[in-house]
C-alpha positions in Angstrom: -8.3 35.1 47.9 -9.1 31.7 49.1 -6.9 28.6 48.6 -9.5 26.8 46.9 -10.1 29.6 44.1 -6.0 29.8 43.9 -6.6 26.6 42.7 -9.2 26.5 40.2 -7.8 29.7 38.8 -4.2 27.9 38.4 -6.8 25.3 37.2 -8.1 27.5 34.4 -5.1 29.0 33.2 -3.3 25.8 32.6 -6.5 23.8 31.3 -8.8 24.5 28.3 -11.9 22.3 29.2 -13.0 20.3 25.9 -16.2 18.9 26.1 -16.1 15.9 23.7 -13.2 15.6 21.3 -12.2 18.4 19.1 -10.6 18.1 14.8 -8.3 20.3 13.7 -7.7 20.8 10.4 -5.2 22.8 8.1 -2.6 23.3 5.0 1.0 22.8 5.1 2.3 25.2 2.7 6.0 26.0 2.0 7.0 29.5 3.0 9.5 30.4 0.1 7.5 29.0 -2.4 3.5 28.7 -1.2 3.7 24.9 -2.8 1.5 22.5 -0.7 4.0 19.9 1.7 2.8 16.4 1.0 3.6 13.4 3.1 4.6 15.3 6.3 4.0 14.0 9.9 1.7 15.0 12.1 2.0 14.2 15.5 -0.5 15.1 18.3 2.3 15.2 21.7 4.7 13.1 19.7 2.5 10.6 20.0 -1.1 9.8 18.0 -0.3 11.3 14.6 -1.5 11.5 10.9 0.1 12.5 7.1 -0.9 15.4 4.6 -2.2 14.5 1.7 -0.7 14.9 -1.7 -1.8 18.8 -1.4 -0.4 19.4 2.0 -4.0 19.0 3.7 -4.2 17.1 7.3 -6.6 16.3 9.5 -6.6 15.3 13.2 -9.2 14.3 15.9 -7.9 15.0 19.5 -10.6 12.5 21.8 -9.9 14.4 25.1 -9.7 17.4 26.8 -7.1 20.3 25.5 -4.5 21.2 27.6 -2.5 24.7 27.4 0.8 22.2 27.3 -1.0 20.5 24.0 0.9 21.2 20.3 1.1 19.6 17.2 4.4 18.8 15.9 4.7 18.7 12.6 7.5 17.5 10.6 8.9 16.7 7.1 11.7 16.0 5.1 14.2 19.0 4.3 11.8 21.1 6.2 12.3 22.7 10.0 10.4 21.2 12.8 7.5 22.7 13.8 5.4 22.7 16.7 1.7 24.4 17.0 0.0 24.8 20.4 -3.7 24.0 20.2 -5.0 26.3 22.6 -6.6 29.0 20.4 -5.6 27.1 17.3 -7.5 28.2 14.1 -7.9 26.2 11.1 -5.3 28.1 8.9 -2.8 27.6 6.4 1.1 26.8 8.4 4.0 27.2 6.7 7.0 25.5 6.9 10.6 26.5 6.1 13.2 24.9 4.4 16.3 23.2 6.6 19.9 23.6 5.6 22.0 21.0 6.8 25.7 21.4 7.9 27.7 18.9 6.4 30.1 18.7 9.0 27.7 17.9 11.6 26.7 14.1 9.2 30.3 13.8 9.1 30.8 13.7 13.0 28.5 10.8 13.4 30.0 9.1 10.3 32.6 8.9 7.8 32.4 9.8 4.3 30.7 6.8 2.7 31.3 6.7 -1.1 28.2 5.1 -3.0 29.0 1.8 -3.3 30.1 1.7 0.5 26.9 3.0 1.3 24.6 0.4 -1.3 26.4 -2.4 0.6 25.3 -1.4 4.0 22.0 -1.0 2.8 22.0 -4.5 1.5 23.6 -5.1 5.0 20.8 -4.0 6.9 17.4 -5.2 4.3 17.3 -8.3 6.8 18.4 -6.5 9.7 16.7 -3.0 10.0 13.3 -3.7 9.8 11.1 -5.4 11.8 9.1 -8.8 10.2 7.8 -10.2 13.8 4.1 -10.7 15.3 2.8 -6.9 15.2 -0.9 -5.4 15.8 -1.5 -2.7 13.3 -4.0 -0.1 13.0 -4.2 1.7 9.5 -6.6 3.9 7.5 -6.7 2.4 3.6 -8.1 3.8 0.8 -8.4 2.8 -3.0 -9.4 4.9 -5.7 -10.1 3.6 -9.1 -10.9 6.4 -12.3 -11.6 4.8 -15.7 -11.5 6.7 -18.5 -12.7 5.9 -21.8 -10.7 7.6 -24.7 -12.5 6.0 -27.8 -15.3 4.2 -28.3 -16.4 4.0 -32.2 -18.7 1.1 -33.7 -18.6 1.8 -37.3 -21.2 0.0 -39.4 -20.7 -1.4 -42.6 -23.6 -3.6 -43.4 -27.4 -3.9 -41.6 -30.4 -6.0 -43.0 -32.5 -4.8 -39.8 -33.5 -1.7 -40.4 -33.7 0.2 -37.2 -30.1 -1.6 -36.1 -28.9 1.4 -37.9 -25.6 3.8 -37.7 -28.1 6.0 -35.8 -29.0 3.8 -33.5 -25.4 2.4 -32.8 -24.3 6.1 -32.2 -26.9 6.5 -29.3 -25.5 3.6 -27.7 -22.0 5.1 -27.5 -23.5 7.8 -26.2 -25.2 7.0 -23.1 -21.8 4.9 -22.1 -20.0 6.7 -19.5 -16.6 8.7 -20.5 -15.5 8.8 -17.0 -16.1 7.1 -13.5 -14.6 6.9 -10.0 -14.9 5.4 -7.1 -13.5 5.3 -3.7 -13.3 2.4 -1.0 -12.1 3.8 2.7 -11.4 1.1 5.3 -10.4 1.7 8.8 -9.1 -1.5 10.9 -6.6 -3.4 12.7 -4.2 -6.0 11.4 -2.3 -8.9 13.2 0.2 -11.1 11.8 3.5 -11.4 10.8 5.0 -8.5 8.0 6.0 -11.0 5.4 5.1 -11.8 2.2 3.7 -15.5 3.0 2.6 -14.6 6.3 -1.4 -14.9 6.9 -3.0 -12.1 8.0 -6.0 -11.8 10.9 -7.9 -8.6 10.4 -10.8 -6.6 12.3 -12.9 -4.0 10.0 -13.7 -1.2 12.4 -15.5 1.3 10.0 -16.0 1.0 6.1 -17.5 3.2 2.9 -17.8 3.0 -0.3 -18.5 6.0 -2.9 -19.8 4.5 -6.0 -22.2 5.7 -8.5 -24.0 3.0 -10.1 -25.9 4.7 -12.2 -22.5 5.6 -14.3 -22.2 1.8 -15.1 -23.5 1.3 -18.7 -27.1 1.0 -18.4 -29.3 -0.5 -21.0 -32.2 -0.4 -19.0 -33.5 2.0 -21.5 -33.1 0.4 -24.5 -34.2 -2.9 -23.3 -37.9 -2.6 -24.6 -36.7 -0.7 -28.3 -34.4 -4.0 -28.7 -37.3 -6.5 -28.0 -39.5 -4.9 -30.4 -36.6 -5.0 -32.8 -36.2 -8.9 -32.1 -39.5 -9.7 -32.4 -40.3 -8.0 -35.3 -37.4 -9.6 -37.2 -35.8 -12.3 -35.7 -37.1 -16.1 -35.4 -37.8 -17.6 -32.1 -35.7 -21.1 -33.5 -32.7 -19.0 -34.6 -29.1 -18.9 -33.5 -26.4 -16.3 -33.5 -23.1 -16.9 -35.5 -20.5 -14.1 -33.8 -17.3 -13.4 -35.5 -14.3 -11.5 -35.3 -11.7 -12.1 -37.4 -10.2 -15.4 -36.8 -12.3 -15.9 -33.7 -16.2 -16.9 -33.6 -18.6 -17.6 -31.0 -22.2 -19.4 -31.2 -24.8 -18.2 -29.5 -28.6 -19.6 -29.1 -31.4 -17.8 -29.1 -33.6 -17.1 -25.7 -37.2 -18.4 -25.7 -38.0 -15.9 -23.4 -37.4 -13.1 -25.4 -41.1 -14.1 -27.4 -42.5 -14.8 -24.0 -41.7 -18.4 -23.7 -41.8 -20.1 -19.9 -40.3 -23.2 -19.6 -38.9 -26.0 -16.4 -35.3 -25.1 -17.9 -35.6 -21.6 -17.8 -37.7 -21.5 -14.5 -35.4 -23.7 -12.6 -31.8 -21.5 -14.5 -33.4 -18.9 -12.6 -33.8 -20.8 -9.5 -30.5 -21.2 -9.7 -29.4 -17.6 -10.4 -31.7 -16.1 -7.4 -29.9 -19.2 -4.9 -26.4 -18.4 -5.9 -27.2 -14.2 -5.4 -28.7 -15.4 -1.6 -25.3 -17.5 -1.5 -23.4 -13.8 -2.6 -25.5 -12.1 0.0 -24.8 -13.9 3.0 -20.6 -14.4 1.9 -20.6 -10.6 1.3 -19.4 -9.2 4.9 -16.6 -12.3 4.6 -15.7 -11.4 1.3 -15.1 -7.9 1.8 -13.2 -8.3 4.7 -10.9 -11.4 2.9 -10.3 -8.8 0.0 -9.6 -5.7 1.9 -6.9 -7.6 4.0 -5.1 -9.2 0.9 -5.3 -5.6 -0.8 -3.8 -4.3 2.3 -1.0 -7.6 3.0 0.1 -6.9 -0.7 0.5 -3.2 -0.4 2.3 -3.7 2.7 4.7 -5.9 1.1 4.9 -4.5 -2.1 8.3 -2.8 -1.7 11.6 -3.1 -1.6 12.5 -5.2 1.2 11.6 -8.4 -0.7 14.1 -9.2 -3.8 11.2 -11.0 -5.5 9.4 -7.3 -6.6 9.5 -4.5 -9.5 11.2 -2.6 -7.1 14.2 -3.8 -7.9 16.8 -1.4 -7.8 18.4 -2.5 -4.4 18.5 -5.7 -4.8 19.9 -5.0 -8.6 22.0 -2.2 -7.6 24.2 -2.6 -10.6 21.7 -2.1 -13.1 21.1 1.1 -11.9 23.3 4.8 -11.9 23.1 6.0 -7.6 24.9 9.5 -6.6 24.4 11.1 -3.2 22.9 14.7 -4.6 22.4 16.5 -0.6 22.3 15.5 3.1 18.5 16.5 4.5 16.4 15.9 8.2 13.8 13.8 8.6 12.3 13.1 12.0 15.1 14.2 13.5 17.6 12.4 12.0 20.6 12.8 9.2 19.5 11.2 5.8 21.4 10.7 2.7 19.4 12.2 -0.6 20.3 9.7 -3.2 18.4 10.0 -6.9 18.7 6.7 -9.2 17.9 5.9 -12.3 18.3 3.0 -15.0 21.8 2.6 -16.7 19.9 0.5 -19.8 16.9 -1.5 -19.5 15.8 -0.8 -15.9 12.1 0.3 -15.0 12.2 3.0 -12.7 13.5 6.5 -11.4 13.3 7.8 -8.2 15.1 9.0 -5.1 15.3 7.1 -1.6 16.5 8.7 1.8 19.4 6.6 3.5 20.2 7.2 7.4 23.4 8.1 8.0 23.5 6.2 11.5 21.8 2.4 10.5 21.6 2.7 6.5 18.2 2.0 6.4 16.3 3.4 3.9 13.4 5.3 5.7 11.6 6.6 2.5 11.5 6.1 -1.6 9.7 8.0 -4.1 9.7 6.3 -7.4 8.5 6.7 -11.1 8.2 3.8 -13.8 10.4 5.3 -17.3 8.5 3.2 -19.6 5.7 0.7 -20.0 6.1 -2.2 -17.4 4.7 -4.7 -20.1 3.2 -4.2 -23.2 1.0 -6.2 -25.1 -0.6 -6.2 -29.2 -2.1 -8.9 -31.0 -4.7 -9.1 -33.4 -6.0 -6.2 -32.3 -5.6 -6.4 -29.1 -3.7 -4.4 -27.2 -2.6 -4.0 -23.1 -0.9 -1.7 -22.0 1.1 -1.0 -18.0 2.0 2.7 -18.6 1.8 3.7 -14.8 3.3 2.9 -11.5 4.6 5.2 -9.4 4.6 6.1 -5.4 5.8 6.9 -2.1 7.4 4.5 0.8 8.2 6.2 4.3 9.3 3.8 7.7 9.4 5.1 11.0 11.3 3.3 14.2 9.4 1.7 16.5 10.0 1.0 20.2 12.1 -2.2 19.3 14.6 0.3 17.6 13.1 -1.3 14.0 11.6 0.2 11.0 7.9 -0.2 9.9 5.6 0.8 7.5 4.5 4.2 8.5 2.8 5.5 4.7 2.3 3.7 1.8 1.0 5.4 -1.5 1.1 4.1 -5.1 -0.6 4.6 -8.4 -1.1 2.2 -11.4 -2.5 2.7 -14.3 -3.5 0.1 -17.4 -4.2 0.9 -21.0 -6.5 -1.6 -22.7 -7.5 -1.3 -26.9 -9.4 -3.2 -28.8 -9.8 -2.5 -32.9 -11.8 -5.1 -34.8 -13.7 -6.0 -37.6 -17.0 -7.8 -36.2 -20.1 -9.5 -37.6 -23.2 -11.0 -36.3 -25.2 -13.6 -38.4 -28.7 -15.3 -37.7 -28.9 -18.6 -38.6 -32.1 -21.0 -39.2 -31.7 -24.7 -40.1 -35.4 -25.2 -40.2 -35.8 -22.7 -43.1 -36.0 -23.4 -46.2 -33.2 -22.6 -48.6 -30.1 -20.3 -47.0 -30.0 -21.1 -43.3 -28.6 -17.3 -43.5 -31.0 -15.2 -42.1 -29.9 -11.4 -40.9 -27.1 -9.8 -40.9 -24.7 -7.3 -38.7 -21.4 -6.4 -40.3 -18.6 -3.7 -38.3 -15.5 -2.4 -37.2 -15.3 -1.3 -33.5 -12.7 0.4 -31.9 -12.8 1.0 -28.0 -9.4 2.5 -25.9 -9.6 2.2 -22.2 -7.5 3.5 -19.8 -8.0 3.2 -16.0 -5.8 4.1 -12.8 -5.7 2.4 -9.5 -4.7 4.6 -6.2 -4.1 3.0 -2.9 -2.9 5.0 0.0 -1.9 3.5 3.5 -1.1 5.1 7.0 -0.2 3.2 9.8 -1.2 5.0 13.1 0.7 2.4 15.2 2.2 -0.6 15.3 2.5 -2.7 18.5 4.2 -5.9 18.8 2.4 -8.9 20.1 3.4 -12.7 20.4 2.0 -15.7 18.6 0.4 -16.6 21.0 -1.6 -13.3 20.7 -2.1 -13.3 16.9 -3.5 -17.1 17.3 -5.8 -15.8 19.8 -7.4 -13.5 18.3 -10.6 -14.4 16.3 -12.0 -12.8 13.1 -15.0 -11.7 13.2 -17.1 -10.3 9.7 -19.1 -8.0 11.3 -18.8 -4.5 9.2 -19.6 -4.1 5.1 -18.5 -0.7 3.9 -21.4 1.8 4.2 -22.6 3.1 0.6 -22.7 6.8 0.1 -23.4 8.6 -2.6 -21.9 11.7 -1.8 -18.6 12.7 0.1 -19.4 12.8 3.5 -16.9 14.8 5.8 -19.1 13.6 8.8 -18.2 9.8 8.1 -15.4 10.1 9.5 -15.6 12.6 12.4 -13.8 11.6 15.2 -11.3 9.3 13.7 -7.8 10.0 12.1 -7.7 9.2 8.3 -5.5 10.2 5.4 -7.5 13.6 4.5 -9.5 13.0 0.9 -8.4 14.5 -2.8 -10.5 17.3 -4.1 -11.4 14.2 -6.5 -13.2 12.4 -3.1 -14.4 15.8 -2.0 -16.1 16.5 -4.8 -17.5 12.9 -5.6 -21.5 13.1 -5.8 -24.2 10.6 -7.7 -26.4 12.7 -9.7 -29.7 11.3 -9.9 -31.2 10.0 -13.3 -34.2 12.2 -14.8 
């Protein structure tokens, strides 16, 4: 054989040639138990790497060729490393098995801490441990917001106008939407400082937006049977007298409901068409201003800083702490330590300590009660939800940053009052009293906001680099109106919910 086909056959047993880049996809599943993993890492080489979603699902873009040397390695906490070669992969289920640790191994690389001894090192290290300087980040970030309406009743208890009957009020209920979702995915790079106060610069790379407008209530329908209504009954002079309870409202009546053209209303709408051209032209700005505080706050929202509801560092004492287990996490010895409220605290949870530094590289927590209530007059507010997950990772300054970030929120709102709608006339003779709506309504709302974060890297730069750098408002999420895996192809995200997956407008008859 010739030296030049030793070669390319040495060539082809080491190399798989990739044209383009190649996804991989798959299931991390526990091997005793067949429960999904969630928040395990991902890395492609140790290096470019992702997380599994709540339900242990994971997806990864490779964007060269595939070597025979090329694996996966996958890791978790409390599970075994695991590394998959990519040549031949498939996309199947892997399953990970549990670790055991030895106790006496922790023990060589540090004494036995009692709780207390190991809260104050952790306190020790809040300032210390992670890293607040100049850094470039790239992330994925996602919000999800599901609303839910749990009652909506309008009872009525008096009508002059015929057709504004309990019929009619009924069908109004009824085209209002019970439930709607939607989903906002943002790919991009951050620079600034990670603190609090720090202003962020920010560059949008790729954007979407699942949203079904259609779900919003829509009147459209109704607009013409209401007119009629109006015209038929209602004077074009009158005014509206709206009361609940204590609390009442006047409202005029619009001239152009009888077909009435005016300078006022002509130039009102001048206004309204000028001010949505304004909107229009702010809108890339906007969305990149609000995306970048979203993800700022969410950064921040932890518990690093002692002005937070994640408190129970900072307010150790109001809490009960006990080290339950020792476990691994990205190859290092972490201390498994549950806390909960002793009295009046809000939440419950358990954070992972390492043994070496005392920093704490993850925290899953769960609110107990209500973070604030609220009732008057019928009126009610409700905070019955916050929970989520924190995880750091080192980075080559030998600090910790923000590797995953996930947290859920969730908001009750009621309202339950007696209502009534007057027409009133002063150039009629006699009563200025004209028609009459009389009511109780009742309307329970509850919604849930979901934000999840991954930071794919995070490279430090100077000043000099963050005040060189120049925003530029260039990408507006893309609207879809169904869940589009090919949106994404080629670039690492956090994989999608079956909620995303199966999110799809369905078109009005």
């Amino acid at each position: 054989m010739k030296i030049n086909q030793i070669i390319i056959a040495i060539a082809l047993f080491t190399m798989v040639t990739s044209h383009g880049q190649q996804t991989y996809t798959s299931k991390l599943l526990d091997l005793n138990t067949e429960k999904p993993i969630p928040f395990a890492t991902i890395q492609f080489n140790s290096k470019t790497g992702v997380i599994s979603n709540d339900n242990g699902e994971f997806n990864i873009t490779i964007k060269r060729a595939i070597k025979a040397t090329d694996s996966l390695v996958i890791s978790c906490l409390g599970y075994e490393e695991k590394r998959v070669a990519l040549l031949n992969f498939e996309n199947h289920i892997i399953y990970l098995n549990a670790q055991t640790v030895d106790l006496s191994e922790v023990l060589v690389t540090n004494k036995n801490y009692t709780i207390d001894e190991i809260l104050d090192k952790v306190k020790e290290g809040l300032t210390t441990n992670y890293d607040f300087d100049f850094t470039k980040r790239k992330l994925f970030f996602r919000e999800s917001y599901y609303n839910e309406v749990d009652k909506s009743e309008i009872n009525l208890e008096k009508s002059t106008i015929p057709e504004f009957n309990q019929q009619f009020i009924d069908s109004l209920i009824q085209i209002m939407p019970k439930s709607t979702s939607s989903h906002t995915e943002v790919l991009s790079e951050i620079y600034g400082e990670v603190t609090p106060d720090a202003i962020q610069k920010m560059e949008i790379l790729k954007a979407c937006r699942l949203y079904d407008e259609s779900m919003d209530i829509n009147m459209d329908n109704y607009e013409k049977r209401f007119n009629d209504i109006f015209k038929k009954y209602v004077k074009r002079d009158s005014y509206f007298k709206i009361k609940s309870g204590w609390f009442s409202v006047k409202e005029e009546m619009d001239s152009s409901l009888f077909g009435d053209s005016n300078e006022k209303a002509e130039t009102a709408t001048d206004a309204i068409l000028a001010e949505q051209k304004k909107k229009d032209s702010i809108r890339k700005i906007g969305f990149l201003h609000w995306r970048k505080m979203q993800i700022h706050n969410l950064e921040n929202n932890n518990f690093i800083d002692d002005d937070n509801d994640l408190n129970f560092i900072h307010k150790s004492k109001r809490y009960e702490f006990e080290i339950a287990d020792y476990a691994y996490m990205n190859d290092m010895f972490v201390y498994v330590i549950p806390f909960k409220p002793k009295r009046s605290e809000d939440f419950v949870g358990t954070m992972y300590v390492n043994t070496e530094d005392f920093a704490v590289v993850r925290v899953d927590y769960k609110n107990v009660k209500p973070l604030s209530q609220f009732s008057l007059l019928g009126i009610s507010s409700k905070k019955y939800l916050k929970e989520g997950t924190i995880i750091f990772q080192k980075n080559d300054n030998d600090k910790y940053t923000l590797k995953y970030r996930d947290e859920s929120v969730g908001e009750q709102v009621g309202v339950k009052r007696p209502i009534k709608i007057v027409e009133k006339n002063k150039n009629v003779r006699g009563r200025r009293k004209q028609n009459e709506l009389k009511g109780d309504i009742h309307f329970i709302v509850r919604n849930i906001n979901k934000s999840e974060l991954i930071v794919f890297n995070s490279e430090t730069i100077t000043e000099a680099d963050y005040n060189n750098f120049k925003e530029k408002n260039l990408v507006t999420p893309k609207r879809l109106n169904t869940y589009d895996p090919d949106f994404w192809k080629g670039y690492n995200i956090i994989e999608p919910n079956k909620a995303i997956k199966e999110f799809k407008v369905i078109p009005l008859e």
